[in-house]
C-alpha positions in Angstrom: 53.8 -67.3 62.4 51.2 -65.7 64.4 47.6 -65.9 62.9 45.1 -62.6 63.5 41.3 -63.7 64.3 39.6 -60.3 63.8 36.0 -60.2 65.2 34.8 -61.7 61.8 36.6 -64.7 61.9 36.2 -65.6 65.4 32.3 -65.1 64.9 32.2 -67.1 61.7 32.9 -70.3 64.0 29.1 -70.1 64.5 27.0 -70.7 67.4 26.5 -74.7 66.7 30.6 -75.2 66.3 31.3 -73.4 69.6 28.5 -75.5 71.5 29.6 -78.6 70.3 33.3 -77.9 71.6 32.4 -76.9 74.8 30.4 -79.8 75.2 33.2 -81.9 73.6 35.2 -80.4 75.9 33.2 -81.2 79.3 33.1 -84.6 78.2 36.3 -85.2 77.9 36.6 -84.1 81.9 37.1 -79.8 81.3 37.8 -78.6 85.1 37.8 -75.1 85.2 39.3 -75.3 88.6 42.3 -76.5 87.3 43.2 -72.8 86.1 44.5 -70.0 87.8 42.0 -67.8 89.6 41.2 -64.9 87.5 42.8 -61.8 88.3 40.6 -58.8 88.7 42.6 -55.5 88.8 41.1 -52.0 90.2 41.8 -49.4 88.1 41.0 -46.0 88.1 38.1 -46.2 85.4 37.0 -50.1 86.0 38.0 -52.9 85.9 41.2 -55.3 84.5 40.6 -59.3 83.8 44.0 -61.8 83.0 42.7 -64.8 82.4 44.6 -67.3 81.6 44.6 -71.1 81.4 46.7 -74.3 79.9 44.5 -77.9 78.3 44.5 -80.1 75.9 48.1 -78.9 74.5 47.0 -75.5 74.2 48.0 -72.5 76.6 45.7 -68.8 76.0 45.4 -65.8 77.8 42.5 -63.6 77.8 43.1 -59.4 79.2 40.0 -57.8 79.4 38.9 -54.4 80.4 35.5 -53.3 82.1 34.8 -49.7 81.6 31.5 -48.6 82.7 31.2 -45.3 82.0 32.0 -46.4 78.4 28.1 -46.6 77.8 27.5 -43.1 78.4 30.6 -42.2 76.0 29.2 -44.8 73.3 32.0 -46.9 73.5 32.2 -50.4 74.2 31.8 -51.2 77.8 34.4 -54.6 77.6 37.5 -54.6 75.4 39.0 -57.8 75.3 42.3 -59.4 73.4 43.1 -63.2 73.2 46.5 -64.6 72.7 46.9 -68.3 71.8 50.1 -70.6 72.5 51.7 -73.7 71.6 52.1 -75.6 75.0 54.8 -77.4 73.9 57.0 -74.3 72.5 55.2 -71.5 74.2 55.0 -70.2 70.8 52.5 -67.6 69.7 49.9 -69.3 67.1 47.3 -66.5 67.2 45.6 -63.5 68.5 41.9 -63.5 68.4 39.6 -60.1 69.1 38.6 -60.7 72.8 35.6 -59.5 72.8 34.2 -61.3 69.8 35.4 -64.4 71.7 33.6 -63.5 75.0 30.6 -62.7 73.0 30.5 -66.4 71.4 32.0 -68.2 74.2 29.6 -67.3 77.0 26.2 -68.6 75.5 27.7 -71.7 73.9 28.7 -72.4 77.7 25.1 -71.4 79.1 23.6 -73.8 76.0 25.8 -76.4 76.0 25.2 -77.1 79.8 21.7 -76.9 79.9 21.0 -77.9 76.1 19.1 -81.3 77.1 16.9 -79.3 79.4 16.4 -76.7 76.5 16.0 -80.0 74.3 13.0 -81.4 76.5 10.9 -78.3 76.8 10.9 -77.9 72.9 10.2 -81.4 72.5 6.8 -80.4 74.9 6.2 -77.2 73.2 6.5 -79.4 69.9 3.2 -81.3 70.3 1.4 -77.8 71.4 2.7 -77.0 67.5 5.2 -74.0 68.8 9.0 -73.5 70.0 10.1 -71.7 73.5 9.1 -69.1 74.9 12.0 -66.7 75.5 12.3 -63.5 78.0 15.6 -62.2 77.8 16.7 -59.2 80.7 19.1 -57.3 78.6 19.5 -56.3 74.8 23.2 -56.3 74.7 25.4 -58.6 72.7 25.0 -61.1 75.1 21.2 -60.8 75.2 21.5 -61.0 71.3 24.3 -63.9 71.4 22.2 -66.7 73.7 19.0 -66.0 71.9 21.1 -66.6 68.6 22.6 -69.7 70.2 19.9 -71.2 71.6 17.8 -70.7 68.2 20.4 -72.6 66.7 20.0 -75.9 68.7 16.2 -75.6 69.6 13.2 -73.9 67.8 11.5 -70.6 69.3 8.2 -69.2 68.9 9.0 -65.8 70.1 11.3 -63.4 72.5 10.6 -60.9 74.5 13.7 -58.1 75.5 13.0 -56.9 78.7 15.6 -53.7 79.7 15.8 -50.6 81.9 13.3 -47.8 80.1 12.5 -50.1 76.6 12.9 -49.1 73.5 12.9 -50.0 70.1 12.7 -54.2 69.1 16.0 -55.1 68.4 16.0 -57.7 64.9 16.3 -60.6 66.7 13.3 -60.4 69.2 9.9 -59.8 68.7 9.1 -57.3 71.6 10.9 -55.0 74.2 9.4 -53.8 77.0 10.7 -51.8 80.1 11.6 -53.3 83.0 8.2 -51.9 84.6 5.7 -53.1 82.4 3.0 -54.7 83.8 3.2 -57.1 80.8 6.9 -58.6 82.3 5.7 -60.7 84.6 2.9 -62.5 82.6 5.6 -63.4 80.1 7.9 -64.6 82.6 5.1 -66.7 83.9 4.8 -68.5 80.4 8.6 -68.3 79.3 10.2 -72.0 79.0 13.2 -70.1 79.2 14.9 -67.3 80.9 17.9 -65.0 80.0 19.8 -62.6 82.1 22.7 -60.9 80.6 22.9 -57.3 82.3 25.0 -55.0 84.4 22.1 -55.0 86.9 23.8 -55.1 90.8 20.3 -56.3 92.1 17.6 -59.0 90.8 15.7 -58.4 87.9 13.5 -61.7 87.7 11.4 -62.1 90.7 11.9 -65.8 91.4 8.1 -66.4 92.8 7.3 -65.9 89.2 9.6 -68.9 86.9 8.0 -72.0 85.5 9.2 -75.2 87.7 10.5 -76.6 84.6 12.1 -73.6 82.9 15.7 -73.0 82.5 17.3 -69.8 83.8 20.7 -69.2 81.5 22.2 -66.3 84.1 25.7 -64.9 82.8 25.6 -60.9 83.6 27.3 -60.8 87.0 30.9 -61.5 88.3 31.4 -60.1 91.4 30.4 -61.4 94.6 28.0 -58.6 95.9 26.4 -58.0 92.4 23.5 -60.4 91.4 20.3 -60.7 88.9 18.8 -63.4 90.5 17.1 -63.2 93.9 17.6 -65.9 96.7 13.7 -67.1 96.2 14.5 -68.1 92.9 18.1 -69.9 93.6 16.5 -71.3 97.0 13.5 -73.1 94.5 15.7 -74.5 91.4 18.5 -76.5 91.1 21.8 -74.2 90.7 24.2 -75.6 87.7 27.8 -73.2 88.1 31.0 -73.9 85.8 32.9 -74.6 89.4 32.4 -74.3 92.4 35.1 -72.4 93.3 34.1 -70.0 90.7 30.7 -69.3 91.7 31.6 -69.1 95.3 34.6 -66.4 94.9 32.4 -64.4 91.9 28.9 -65.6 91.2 26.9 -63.0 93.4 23.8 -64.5 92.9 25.3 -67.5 94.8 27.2 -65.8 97.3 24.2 -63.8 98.0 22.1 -66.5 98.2 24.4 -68.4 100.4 24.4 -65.9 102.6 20.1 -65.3 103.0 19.9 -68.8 103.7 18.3 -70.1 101.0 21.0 -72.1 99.1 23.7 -74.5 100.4 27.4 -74.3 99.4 26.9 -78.6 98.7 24.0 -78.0 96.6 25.3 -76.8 94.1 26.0 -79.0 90.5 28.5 -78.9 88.3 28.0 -80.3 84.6 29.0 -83.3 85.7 26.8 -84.1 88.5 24.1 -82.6 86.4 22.1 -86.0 85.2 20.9 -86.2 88.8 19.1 -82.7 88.6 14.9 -82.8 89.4 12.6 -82.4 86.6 10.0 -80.6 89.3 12.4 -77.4 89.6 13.8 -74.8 87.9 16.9 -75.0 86.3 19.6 -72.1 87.2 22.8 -72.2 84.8 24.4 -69.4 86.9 28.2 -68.5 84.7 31.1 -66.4 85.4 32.9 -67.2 82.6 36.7 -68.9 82.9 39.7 -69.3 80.8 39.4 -72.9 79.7 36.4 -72.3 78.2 37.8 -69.4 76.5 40.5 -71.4 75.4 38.4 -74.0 74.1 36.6 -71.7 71.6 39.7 -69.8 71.1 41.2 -73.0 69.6 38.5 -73.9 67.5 37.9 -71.0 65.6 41.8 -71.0 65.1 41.5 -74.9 64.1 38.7 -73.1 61.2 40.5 -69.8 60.5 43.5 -72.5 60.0 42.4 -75.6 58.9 44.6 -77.3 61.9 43.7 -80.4 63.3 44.7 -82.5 66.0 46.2 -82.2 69.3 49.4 -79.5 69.4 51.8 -80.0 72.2 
């Protein structure tokens, strides 16, 4: 029988249960370049994403579309449906609302990768008797999701929402300025951490400004000529990217970078190589998203939504 995950039940896996599988999951050796390239389909009105991807026992696909005159309509800009296998029959088990899953998956993928970095900056702010300092580029459900997620494994003392024209705070930050302010760049000055979750097609941190400790958790861009992070900023930190391949067919700010001069294709780190990273730079985790992870989250929520255990397949 096939199991529906509406947006509810995918979410009620919680921030804390989808970090510790994705981490579970990269320790066990997760290799996102094992998969299939995503396939990104033109259409008239956006985009189309199949993602799909076998581990572990499990085998999900994830279709996705990427409207972007949805905004302007008041509709959601990505619609997104998951459909979780079997291996071993190829059988059906479950389909889980897309977006919901997107939504959860990519910060637990940004936190669990940098979460020891994230770890050792609270510690610091702990004996000045406050948490991090948070400026987040983008008040959008990923904006909303990593601030949630990172609250959940670290404490923070405040967070600033930095978008387009401003507006009104959302509930889970404490300010929202526009992108103009003169304010932005004193908090980005201070912030021990940095989120950029936008549709932006060019940089909206200037680099010059980040901490040389601070962590930059950078998920809003997937295509190789789009970016939110200039090349001073990826020439000065240390770049942490899902997979190589990955970032240097879709991450923009990579490509980009690549391309100025400032970074080097063989510097960048996967979460594996990632215990040799410098203390004295910034910290980049630069995401495009890819169907393992998906499918790891995809399979625990079912696992809760269940009560399954084990290994299938």
């Amino acid at each position: 029988m096939t199991v529906s995950l509406d947006a509810a039940d995918v979410s009620a896996l919680g921030p804390v249960a989808a970090v510790a599988a994705v981490r579970d999951a990269l320790a066990g050796g997760l290799d996102p370049d094992g998969d299939v390239p995503r396939a990104v389909v033109p259409l008239a009105h956006g985009q189309g994403l199949l993602m799909p991807s076998e581990h572990g026992g499990w085998y999900g696909v994830k279709v996705a579309t990427v409207a972007p005159g949805n905004t302007a309509r008041g509709l959601r800009r990505i619609n997104a449906t998951y459909l979780l296998h079997d291996s071993a029959t190829l059988t059906p088990v479950a389909l889980l609302d897309g977006v919901a899953l997107t939504t959860l998956r990519t910060p637990a993928v940004s936190v669990a990768v940098g979460l020891e970095w994230l770890r050792a900056l609270a510690a610091g702010c702990g004996g000045e008797g406050r948490g991090l300092r948070l400026v987040v580029f983008g008040a959008g459900p990923q904006g909303e999701g990593h601030v949630a997620t990172v609250r959940a494994h670290v404490p923070v003392a405040d967070v600033a929402v930095v978008t387009r024209r401003g507006g009104p705070v959302p509930g889970w930050a404490d300010r929202h300025l526009a992108a103009d302010d003169g304010g932005v760049a004193d908090l980005v000055r201070r912030a021990e951490a940095v989120v950029t979750a936008t549709s932006a097609r060019r940089p909206v941190v200037d680099g010059r400004l980040v901490r040389d400790d601070a962590v930059v958790l950078a998920v809003g861009s997937h295509e190789p000529d789009v970016r939110e992070l200039d090349s001073v900023l990826m020439g000065r930190a240390t770049v942490v990217v899902e997979s190589r391949e990955i970032a240097l067919r879709e991450a923009g700010d990579v490509v980009l970078a690549i391309r100025e001069g400032t970074l080097a294709p063989d510097g960048l780190v996967t979460p594996a190589d990632l215990s040799g990273a410098r203390a004295d730079r910034p910290l980049v985790v630069k995401t495009c998203g890819a169907g393992r992870q998906d499918l790891v989250v995809a399979v625990a929520a079912y696992r809760r939504k269940t009560g399954t255990v084990g290994r299938r397949g």
